[in-house]
C-alpha positions in Angstrom: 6.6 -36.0 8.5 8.1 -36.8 4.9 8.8 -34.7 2.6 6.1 -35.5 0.1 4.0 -35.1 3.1 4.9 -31.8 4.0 4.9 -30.6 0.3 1.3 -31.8 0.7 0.1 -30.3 3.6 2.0 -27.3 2.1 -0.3 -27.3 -1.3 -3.6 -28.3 1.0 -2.6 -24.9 2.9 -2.0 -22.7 -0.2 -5.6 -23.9 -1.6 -7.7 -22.6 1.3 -6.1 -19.0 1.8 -7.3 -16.2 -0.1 -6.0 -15.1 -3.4 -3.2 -12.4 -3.1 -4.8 -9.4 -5.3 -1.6 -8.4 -7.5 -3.2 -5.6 -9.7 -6.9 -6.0 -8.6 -8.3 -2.3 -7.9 -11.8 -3.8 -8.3 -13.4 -4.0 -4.8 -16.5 -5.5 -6.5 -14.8 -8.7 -8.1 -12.3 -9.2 -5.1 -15.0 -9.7 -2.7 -17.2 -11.8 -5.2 -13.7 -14.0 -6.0 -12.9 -14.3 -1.9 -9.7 -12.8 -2.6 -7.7 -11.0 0.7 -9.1 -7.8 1.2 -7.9 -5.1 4.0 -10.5 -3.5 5.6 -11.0 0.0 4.6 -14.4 0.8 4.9 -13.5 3.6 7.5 -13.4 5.7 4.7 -17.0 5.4 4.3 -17.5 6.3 7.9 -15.2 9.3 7.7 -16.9 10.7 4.8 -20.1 10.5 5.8 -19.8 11.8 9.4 -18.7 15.4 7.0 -21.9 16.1 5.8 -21.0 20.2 5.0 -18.0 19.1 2.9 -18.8 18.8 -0.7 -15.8 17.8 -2.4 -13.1 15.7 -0.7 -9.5 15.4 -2.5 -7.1 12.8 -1.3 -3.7 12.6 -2.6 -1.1 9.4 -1.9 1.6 7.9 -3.3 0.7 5.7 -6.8 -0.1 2.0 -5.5 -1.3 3.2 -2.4 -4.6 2.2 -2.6 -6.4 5.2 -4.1 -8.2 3.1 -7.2 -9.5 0.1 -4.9 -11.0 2.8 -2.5 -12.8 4.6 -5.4 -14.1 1.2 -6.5 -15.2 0.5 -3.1 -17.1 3.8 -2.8 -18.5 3.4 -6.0 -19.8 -0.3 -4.5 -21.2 1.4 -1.6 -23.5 3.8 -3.2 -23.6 3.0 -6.1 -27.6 2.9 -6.7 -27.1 0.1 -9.9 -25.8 -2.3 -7.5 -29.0 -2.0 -5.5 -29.3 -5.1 -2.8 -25.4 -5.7 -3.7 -23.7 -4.0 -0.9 -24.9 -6.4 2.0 -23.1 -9.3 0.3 -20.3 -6.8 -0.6 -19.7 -5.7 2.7 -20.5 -8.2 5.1 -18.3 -8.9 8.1 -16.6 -5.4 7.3 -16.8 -2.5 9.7 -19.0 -0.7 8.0 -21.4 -3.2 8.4 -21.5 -2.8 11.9 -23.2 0.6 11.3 -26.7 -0.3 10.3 -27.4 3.6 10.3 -24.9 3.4 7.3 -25.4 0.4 6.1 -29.5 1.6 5.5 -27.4 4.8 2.8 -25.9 1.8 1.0 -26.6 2.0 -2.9 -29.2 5.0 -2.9 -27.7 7.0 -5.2 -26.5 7.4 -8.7 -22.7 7.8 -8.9 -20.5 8.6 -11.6 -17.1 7.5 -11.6 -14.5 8.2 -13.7 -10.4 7.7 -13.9 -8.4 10.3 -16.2 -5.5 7.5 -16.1 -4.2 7.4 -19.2 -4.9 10.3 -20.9 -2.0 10.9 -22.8 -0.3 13.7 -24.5 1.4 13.3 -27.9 -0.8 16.0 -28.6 -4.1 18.3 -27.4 -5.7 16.6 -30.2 -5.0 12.9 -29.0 -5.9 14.1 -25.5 -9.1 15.5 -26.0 -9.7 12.1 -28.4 -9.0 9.8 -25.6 -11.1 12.2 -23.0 -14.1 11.9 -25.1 -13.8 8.3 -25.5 -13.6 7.9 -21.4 -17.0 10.2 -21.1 -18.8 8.4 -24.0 -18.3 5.5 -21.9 -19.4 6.8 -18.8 -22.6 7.8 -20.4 -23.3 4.1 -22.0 -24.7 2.8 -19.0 -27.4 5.7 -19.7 -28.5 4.9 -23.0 -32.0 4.0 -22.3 -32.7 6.9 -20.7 -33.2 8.4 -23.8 -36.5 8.0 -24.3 -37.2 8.8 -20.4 -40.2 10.7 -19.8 -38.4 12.5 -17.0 -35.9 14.4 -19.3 -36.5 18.0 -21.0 -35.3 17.9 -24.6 -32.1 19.6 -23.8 -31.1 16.7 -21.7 -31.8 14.0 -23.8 -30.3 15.8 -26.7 -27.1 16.1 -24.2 -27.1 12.5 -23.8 -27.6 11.3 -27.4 -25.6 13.6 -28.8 -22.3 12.4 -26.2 -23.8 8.6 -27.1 -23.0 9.3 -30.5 -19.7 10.6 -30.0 -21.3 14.0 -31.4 -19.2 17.2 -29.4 -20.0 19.4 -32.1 -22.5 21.1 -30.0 -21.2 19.7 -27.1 -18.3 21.1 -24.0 -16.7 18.2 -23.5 -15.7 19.8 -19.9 -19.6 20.2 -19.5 -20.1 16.2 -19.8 -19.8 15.3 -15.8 -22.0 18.1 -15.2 -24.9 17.3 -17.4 -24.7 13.3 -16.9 -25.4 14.5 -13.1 -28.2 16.5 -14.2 -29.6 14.0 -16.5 -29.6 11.8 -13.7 -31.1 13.5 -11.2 -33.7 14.4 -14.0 -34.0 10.4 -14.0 -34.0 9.2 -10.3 -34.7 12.6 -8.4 -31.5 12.0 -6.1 -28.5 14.0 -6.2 -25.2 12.4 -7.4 -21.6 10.9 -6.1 -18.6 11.9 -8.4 -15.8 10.1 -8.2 -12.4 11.4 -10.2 -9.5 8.7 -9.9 -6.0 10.3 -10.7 -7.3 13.9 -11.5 -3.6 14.8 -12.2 -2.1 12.1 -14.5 -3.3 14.5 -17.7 -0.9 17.1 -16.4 1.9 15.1 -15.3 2.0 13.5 -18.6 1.5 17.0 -20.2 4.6 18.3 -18.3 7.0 20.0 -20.4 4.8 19.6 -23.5 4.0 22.2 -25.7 0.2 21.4 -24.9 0.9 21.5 -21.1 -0.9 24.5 -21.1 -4.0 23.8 -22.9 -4.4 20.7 -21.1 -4.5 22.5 -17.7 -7.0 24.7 -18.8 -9.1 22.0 -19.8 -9.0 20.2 -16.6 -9.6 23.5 -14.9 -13.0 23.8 -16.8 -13.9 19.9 -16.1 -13.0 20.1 -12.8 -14.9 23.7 -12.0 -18.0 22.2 -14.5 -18.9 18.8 -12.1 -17.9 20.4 -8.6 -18.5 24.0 -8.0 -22.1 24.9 -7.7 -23.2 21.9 -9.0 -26.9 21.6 -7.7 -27.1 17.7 -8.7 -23.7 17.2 -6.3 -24.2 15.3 -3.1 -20.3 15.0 -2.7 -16.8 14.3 -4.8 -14.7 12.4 -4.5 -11.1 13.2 -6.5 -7.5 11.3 -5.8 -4.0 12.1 -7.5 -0.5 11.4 -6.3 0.1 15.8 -6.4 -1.8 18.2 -5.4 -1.8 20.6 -7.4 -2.6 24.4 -6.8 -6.1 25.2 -5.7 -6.3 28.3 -7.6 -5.6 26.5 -11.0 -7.2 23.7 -11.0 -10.6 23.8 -8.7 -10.5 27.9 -9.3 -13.4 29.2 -6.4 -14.4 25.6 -5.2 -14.6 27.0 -1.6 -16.3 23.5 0.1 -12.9 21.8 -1.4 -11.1 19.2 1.7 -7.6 18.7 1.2 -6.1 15.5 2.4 -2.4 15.0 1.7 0.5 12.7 3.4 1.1 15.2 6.3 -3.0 15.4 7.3 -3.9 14.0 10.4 -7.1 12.9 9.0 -7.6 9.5 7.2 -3.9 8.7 7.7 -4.8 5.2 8.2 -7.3 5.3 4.7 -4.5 4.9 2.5 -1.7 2.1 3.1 -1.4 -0.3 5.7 -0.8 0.0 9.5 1.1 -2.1 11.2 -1.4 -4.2 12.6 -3.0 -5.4 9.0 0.2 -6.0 8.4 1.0 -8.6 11.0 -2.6 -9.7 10.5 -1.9 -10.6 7.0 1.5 -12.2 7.5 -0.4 -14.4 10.9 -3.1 -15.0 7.5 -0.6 -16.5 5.3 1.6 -18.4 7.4 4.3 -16.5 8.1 4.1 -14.3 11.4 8.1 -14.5 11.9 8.3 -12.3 8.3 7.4 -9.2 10.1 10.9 -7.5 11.0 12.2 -8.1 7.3 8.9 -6.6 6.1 9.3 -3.8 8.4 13.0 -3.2 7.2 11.7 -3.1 3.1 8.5 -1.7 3.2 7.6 0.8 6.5 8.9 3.8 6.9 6.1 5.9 5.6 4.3 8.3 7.8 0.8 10.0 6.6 -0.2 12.2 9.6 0.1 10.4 12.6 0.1 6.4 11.0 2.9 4.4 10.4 2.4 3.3 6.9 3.4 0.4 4.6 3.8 0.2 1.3 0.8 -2.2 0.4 1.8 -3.2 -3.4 5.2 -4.3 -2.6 3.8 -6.0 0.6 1.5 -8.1 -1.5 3.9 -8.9 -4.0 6.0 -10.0 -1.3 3.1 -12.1 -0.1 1.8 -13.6 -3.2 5.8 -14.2 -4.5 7.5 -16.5 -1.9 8.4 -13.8 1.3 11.2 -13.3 -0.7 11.9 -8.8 -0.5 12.2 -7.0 -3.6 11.6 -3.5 -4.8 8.5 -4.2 -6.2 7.5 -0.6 -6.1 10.0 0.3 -8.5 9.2 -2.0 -11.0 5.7 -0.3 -11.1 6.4 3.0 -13.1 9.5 5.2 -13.9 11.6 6.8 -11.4 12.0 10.1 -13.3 11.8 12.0 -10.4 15.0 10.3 -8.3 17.0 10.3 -11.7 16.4 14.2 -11.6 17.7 14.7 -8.0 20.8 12.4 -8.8 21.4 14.1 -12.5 21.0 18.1 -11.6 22.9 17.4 -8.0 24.8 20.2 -6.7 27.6 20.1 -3.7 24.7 20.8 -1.5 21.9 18.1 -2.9 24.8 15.6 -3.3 25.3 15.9 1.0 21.9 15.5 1.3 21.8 12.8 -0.5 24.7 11.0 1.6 23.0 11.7 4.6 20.1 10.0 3.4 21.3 7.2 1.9 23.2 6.9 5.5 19.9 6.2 7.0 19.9 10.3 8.6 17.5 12.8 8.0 17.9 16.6 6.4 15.4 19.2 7.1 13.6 21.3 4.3 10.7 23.2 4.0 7.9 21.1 2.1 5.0 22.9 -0.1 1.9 20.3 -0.6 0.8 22.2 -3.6 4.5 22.4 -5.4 4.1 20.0 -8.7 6.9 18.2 -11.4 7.0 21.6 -13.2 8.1 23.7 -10.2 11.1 21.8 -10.1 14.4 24.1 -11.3 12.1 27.0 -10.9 12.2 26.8 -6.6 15.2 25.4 -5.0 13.7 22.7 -2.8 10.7 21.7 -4.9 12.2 18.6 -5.5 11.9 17.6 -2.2 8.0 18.6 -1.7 7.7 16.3 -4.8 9.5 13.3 -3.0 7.6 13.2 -0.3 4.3 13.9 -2.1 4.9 11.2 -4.3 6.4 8.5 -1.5 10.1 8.4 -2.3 10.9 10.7 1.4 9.2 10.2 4.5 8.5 13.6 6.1 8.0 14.0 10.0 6.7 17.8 11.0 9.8 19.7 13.1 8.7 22.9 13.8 8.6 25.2 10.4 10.3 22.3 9.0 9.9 19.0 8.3 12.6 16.2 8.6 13.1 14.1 5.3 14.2 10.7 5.6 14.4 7.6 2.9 11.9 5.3 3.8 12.9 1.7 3.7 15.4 -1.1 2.0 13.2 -0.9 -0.8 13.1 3.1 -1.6 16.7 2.5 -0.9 17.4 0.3 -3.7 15.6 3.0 -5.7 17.5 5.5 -4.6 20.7 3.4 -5.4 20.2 2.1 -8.6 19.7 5.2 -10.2 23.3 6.7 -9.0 24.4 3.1 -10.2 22.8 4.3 -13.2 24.7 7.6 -13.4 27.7 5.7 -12.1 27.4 3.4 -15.1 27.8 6.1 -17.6 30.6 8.6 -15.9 33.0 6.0 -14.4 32.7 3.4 -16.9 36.8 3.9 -17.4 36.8 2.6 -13.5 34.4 -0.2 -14.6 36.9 -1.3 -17.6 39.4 -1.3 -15.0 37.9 -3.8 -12.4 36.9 -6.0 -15.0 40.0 -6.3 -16.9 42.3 -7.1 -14.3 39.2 -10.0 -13.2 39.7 -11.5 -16.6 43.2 -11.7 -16.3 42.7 -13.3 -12.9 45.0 -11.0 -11.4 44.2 -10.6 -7.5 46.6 -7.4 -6.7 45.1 -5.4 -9.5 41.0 -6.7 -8.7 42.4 -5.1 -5.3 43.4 -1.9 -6.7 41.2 -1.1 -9.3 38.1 -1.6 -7.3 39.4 0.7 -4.4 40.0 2.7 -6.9 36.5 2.8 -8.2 35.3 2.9 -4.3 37.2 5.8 -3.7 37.0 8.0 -6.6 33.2 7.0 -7.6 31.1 5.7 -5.2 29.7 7.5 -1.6 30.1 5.9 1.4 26.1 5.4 1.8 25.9 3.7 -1.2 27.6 0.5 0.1 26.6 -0.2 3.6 25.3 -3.7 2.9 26.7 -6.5 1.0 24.0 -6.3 -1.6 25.2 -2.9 -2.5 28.5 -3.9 -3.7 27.0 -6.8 -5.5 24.6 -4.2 -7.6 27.7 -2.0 -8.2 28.9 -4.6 -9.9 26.6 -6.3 -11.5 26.3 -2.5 -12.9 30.2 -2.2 -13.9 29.4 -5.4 -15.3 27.6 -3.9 -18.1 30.6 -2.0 -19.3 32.0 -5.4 -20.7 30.6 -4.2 -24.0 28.1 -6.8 -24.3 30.6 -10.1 -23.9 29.2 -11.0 -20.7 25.4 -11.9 -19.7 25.3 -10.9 -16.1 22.6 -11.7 -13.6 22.6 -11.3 -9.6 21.0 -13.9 -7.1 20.9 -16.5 -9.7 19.6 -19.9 -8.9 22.8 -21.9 -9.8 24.2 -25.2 -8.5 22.8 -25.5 -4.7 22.0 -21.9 -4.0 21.6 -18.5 -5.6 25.3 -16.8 -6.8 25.7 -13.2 -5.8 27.0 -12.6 -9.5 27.3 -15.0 -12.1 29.1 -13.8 -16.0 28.7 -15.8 -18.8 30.9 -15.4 -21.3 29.2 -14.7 -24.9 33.0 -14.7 -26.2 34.7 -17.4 -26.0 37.8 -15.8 -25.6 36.4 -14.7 -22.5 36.2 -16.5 -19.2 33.1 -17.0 -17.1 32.9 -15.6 -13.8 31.6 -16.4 -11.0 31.1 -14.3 -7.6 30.3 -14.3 -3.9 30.3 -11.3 -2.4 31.3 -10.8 1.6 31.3 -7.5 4.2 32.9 -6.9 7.3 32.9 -4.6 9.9 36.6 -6.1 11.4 39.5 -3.9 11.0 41.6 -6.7 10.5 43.0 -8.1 7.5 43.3 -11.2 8.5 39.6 -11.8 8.5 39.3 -10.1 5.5 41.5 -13.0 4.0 39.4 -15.5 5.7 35.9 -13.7 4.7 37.2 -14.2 0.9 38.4 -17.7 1.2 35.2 -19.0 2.5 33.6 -17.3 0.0 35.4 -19.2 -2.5 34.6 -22.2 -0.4 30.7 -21.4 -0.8 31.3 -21.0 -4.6 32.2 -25.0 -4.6 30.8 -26.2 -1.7 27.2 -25.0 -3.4 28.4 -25.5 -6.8 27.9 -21.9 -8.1 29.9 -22.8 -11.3 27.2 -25.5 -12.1 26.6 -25.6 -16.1 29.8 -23.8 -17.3 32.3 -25.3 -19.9 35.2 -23.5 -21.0 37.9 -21.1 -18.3 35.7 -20.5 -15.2 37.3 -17.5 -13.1 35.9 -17.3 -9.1 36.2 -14.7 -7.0 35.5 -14.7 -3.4 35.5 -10.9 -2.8 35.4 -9.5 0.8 34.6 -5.7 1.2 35.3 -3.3 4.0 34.6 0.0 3.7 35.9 0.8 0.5 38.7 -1.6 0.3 38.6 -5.1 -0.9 40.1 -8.4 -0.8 40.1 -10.8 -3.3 40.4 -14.5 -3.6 40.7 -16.1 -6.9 40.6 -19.6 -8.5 40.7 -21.0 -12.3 38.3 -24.3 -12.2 
């Protein structure tokens, strides 16, 4: 087959497989758009087969899945979408269950996320919470002149339709909708909190961090304790935070965390979506690469993947990434690596070595506990994805997950490393730009030794992001970038010069296990080989510096040329 042909076949292929869903947490519009959809309609089983619990909390690492589930409960019974769910659900497993299938949107259900609700001030807070329930009453306006509801509740629902709290508890607003529509359709209601704790995380440390507890205590307490109009809740949040502050008395409360046995397999993917989806798009032979970036994670007794990186991995070329990262901030690493002891710093070797350590983990410890308890920071970790924890007795053994959590971990001690060592950095750099070899030699075992742990450069792609990091102490006269495209491949590291007086300089980066020098030599040349063989250099004018660099351990060997 030609080329053209196979680019062909290629674009013929990519136009009848589903649509990756980067960012879609709308179960309604994915199915109605065809786009790739993991089955997790066992949730709807699970719940339903626990009739005496009212109020179920799940909490799971962000991008876990936690939004698209709520959406696809709120499909399910979601009374609106009346006739919907049959089209919605077809050729699921839940639609194997005609028992369940026959409970499919029959009741009212109020949803709501509390994403978002910053914290600048209570004021702002409390702003942004009453916009968020004046729109979950909008759907409702026409009830307003029902002949099902007492005064009280229609002035309840005007007065929130008019953005009018003066004689309205905001915290009350769940509550009454529920009654309001019970008044209405004389069936109890499904309420459904997404991210219950993002108000207090971004509270934490805030001189409202107080008041905005309190308030989510009373919301909380207000829509699931003793609510009459309650059929069940539904709440999700990465932490879970103490019982006895936030849902104060909700005795029917089911708490499922990352170490639960149940619904372990409700929140990620398994191992066998996972090869389904890579058989889906082509690319069966992908599976030990994915399992090296993105498994790792245990909730219960399921080995879990990491399902955002996994479709970004999907939908951008196969190519691994730490997508994950990219998704928020990492706060909580950068805490571990900044307020590091002796102690925390040999954990973190360990780790980064690919071993385990053994602490005792709290579900219910939060962000705040952290300084306050010794190993809160590890409950946090795991809570919030960045350990795996496997049950050992009293204990429980901590390990970091995958490549991907990895390069998390790692580019925030590059980060430190960046701003203590940056006299190393100078170092390295200086001697490249006067293209002598001896001193590259020195002054990066130099920086090896003094600066960085042995678990931090293992591969060869951790000694490229050192780096590219001790690039960036170059003052601004270099633009640095790793994995380039350039010439006929992708350059480890490529500098260009901004200065003039500079040269550019080009990288390729080699590791070896071999004790002897003499392939260390050879490692380097050939990297210098692949610089013009592949035509790295491509584009350049001006000095052009390579460096074919081969590491071992912490000592390097260095091959240079001036083209």
């Amino acid at each position: 087959m030609s080329v053209d042909e196979n680019d062909n076949m290629t674009d013929l292929y990519a136009e009848i497989m589903k649509d990756v869903p980067i960012g879609n947490d709308d179960f309604k519009d994915l199915r109605d758009n065809d786009g790739y959809y993991v089955d997790k309609t066992k949730l709807i089983e699970e719940i339903l087969s626990r009739r005496n619990t009212k109020v179920f909390l799940f909490t799971r690492p962000r991008r876990f899945g936690k939004t698209l589930n709520m959406s696809m409960l709120d499909a399910f019974f979601n009374m609106k979408y009346k006739g919907r769910a049959e089209a919605w659900f077809k050729d699921l497993r839940i639609s194997r269950r005609k028992d369940l299938m026959a409970k499919a949107n029959d009741n009212p259900v109020i949803s709501i996320s509390l994403k978002g609700l910053e914290a600048e001030s209570y004021e702002r807070f409390e702003r942004l919470t009453k916009n968020k329930l004046k729109r979950l009453y909008g759907p409702y306006s026409d009830l307003r002149n029902s002949d099902r509801l007492t005064g009280l509740q229609k002035s309840n629902l005007v007065q929130v339709l008019d953005d009018d709290f003066g004689n309205i508890d905001p915290t009350e607003a769940i509550f009454n909708l529920s009654e309001i529509l019970y008044a209405e359709y004389g069936k109890k209601c499904i309420i459904l909190i997404d991210e219950y704790d993002s108000p207090m995380n971004n509270a934490y440390g805030t001189d409202v961090q107080d008041r905005i507890v309190s308030f989510m205590r009373g919301l909380m307490t207000n829509a699931l304790k003793t609510n009459e109009y309650l059929d069940f809740g539904v709440v999700t949040g990465v932490m879970q935070v103490a019982k006895e502050s936030i849902f104060s008395g909700l005795n029917n409360l089911y708490v499922n965390n990352v170490l639960s046995t149940d619904f372990d397999e409700e929140y990620g993917f398994t191992e066998s979506e996972v090869r389904e989806m890579l058989s889906y798009y082509g690319h069966p032979e992908k599976f030990e690469e994915v399992k090296d970036w993105y498994d790792g994670y245990r909730f219960g007794n399921a080995e879990i993947y990491n399902p955002w990186s996994l479709l970004n991995y999907v939908a951008k070329g196969f190519r691994p990434a730490p997508y994950w990262a990219g998704t928020s901030g990492n706060d909580i690493i950068d805490k571990l690596v900044e307020n590091s002891d002796d102690d925390t710093w040999e954990k973190l070797i360990a780790l980064g070595n690919g071993n385990s350590i053994e602490e005792q983990i709290i579900p219910t410890v939060t962000i705040r506990d952290i300084g306050e308890r010794g190993s809160a920071i590890y409950s946090v970790l795991v809570m919030s994805g960045y350990l795996n924890a496997v049950e050992s007795g009293d204990l429980y053994d901590l390990s970091i997950p995958n490549n991907e959590m990895r390069s998390i971990y790692l580019t925030a001690i590059s980060d430190r490393l960046s701003t203590d060592s940056g006299v190393y950095f100078k170092r390295v750099f200086d001697a490249m730009r006067e293209a002598k070899t001896e001193n590259v030699e020195s002054t990066l075992f130099d920086l090896m030794a003094k600066k960085i742990p042995f678990f931090a450069i293992s591969k060869e792609s951790d000694y490229q992001k050192i780096l590219a990091v001790a690039a960036m102490c170059t003052q601004g006269k270099y633009n640095t970038t790793m994995e380039e495209e350039s010439g006929n491949g992708r350059v480890d590291i490529k500098m260009v010069s901004k200065d003039n007086r500079c040269p550019h300089i080009v990288m390729e980066l080699k590791r070896t296990d071999s004790n002897d020098p003499a392939v260390w030599k050879k490692e380097a040349e050939d990297a210098i080989s692949q610089i013009l063989d592949k035509k790295y250099h491509h584009g350049l004018t001006g000095r052009i510096l390579l460096y074919g660099i081969c590491f071992h351990g912490k000592k390097a060997t260095a091959v240079s040329m001036t083209v």
